[in-house]
N, C-alpha and C positions, 0 to 999 in steps of 0.2 A: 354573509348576506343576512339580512334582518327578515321575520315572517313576513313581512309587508311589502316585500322586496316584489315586484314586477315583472312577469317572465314575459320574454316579447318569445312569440312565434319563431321557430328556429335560433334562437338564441342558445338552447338547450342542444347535447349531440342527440339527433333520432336514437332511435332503439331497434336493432335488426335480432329478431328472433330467429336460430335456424336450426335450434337445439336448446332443450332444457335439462334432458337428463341429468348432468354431473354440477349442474348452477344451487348455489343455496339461494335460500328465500329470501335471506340477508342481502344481499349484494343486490339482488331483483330488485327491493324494493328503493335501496338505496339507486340504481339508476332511472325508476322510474319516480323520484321525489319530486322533481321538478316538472312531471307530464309530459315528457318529450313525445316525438311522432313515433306510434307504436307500428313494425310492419313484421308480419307475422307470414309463412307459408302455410300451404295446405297442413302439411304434418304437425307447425306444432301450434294450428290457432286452437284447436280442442284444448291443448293445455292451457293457452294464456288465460284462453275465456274461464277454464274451472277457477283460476286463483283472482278472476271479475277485472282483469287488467279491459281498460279500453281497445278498443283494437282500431286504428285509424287505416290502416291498408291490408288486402293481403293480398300475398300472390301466388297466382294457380293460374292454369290455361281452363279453368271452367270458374265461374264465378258463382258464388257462394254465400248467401248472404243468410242465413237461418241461425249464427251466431248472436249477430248483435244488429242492433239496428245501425243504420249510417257508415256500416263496412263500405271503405272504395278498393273498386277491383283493381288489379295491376296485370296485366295477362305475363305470365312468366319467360314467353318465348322458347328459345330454343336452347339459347345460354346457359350457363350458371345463373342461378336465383341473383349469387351475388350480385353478379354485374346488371341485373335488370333495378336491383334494388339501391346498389352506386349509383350506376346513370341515373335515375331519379331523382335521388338525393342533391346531385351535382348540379341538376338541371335545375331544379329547384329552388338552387342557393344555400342549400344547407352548409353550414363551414365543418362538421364533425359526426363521425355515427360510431355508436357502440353497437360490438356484433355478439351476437352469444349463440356456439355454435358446440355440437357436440364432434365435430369432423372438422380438421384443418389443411385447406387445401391453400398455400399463400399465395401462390399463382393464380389464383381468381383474383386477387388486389392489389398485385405488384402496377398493372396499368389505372390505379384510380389513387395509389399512396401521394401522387402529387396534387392532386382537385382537392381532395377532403379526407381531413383526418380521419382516421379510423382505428377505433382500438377495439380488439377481438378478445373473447374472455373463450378461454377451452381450457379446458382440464386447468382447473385450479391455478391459471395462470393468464398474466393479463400482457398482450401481444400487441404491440404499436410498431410503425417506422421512425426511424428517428434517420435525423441528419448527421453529419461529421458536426462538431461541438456541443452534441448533448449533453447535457448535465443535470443531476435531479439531488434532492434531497432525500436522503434514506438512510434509517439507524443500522446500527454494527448486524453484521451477519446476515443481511441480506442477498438472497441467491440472484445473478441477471446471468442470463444464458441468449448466446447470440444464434438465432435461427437462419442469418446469411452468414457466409462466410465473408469475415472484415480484411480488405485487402490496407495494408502498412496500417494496421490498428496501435493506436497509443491510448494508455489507459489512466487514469489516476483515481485514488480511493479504492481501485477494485486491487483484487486476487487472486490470480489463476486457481482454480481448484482442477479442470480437465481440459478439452480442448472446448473452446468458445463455452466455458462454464465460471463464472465469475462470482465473486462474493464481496462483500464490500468493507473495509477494515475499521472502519470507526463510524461514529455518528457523523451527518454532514453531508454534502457534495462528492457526487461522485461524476466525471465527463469520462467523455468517450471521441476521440478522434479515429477519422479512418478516410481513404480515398475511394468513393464509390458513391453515385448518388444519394443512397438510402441505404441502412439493415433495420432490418425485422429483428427486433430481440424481446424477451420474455422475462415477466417478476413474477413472482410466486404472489398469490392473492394471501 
């Protein structure tokens, strides 16, 4: 994309804050390049706001606006944060959200991996669904580790190192077949 390049409104994946502790600043800034919709919880809008990020929503069952000006509220409910902060996104047309979370619970996203993609950054590692014929490009010795259990998994370019722990044997393409809706699997950032 060229500097001149034109960002449409949800064009970009949102930004789900739910954790910063173990995030470097690097990779922050790197998802926030293109200004996506920023949505922050009570816990960690103190933080966003120190490092002067915009904050477009946040959510709390009491509303809070002494951060920044133009905050809109989200009331969090009774749920998981997650899913008050899916269902919005969903509803709103979003196609994709990055989560940055210091806690991983996947069962909060198993019922939203079909509406909108979503890829979770926790502990130094970066967590999407994928379908049966995924395939990606990735240089020699890259670690993929499967967070579902792949039922009749067929593999090419990877290598077993453990159980559902994989590593990839050359530069190139790597797929992944398997019968089951979706897995969750994990790269090393």
């Amino acid at each position: 994309m060229s500097s001149h390049h034109i960002v449409r409104e949800k064009q970009e994946p949102a930004l789900l804050v739910l954790g910063l502790d173990t995030f470097s600043d690097e990779l922050l800034g790197q998802l926030l390049e293109w200004s996506p919709t920023v949505i922050v919880t009570e816990q960690t809008a103190e933080n966003v706001n120190a490092y002067g990020i915009k904050i477009d929503w946040i959510i709390s069952n009491e509303f809070n606006d002494h951060l920044q000006s133009d905050i809109k509220w989200m009331p969090a409910g009774n749920g998981p944060i997650v899913e008050t902060a899916l269902k919005y996104l969903i509803t709103h047309g979003y196609p994709a959200v990055n989560v940055i979370a210091d806690d991983l619970q996947l069962k909060d996203y198993l019922f939203f991996v079909d509406k909108i993609e979503v890829v979770v950054f926790y502990d130094n590692k970066k967590i999407c669904a994928i379908t049966s014929g995924y395939s990606k490009w990735k240089p020699t010795g890259e670690i993929i580790e499967f967070l579902s259990e792949p039922h009749q998994l067929h593999v090419s370019g990877l290598v077993m190192l453990s159980h559902n722990r994989y590593q990839t044997v050359q530069d190139g393409f790597y797929s992944i077949q398997f019968e089951q809706p979706f897995l969750f699997i994990a790269e090393e950032l």
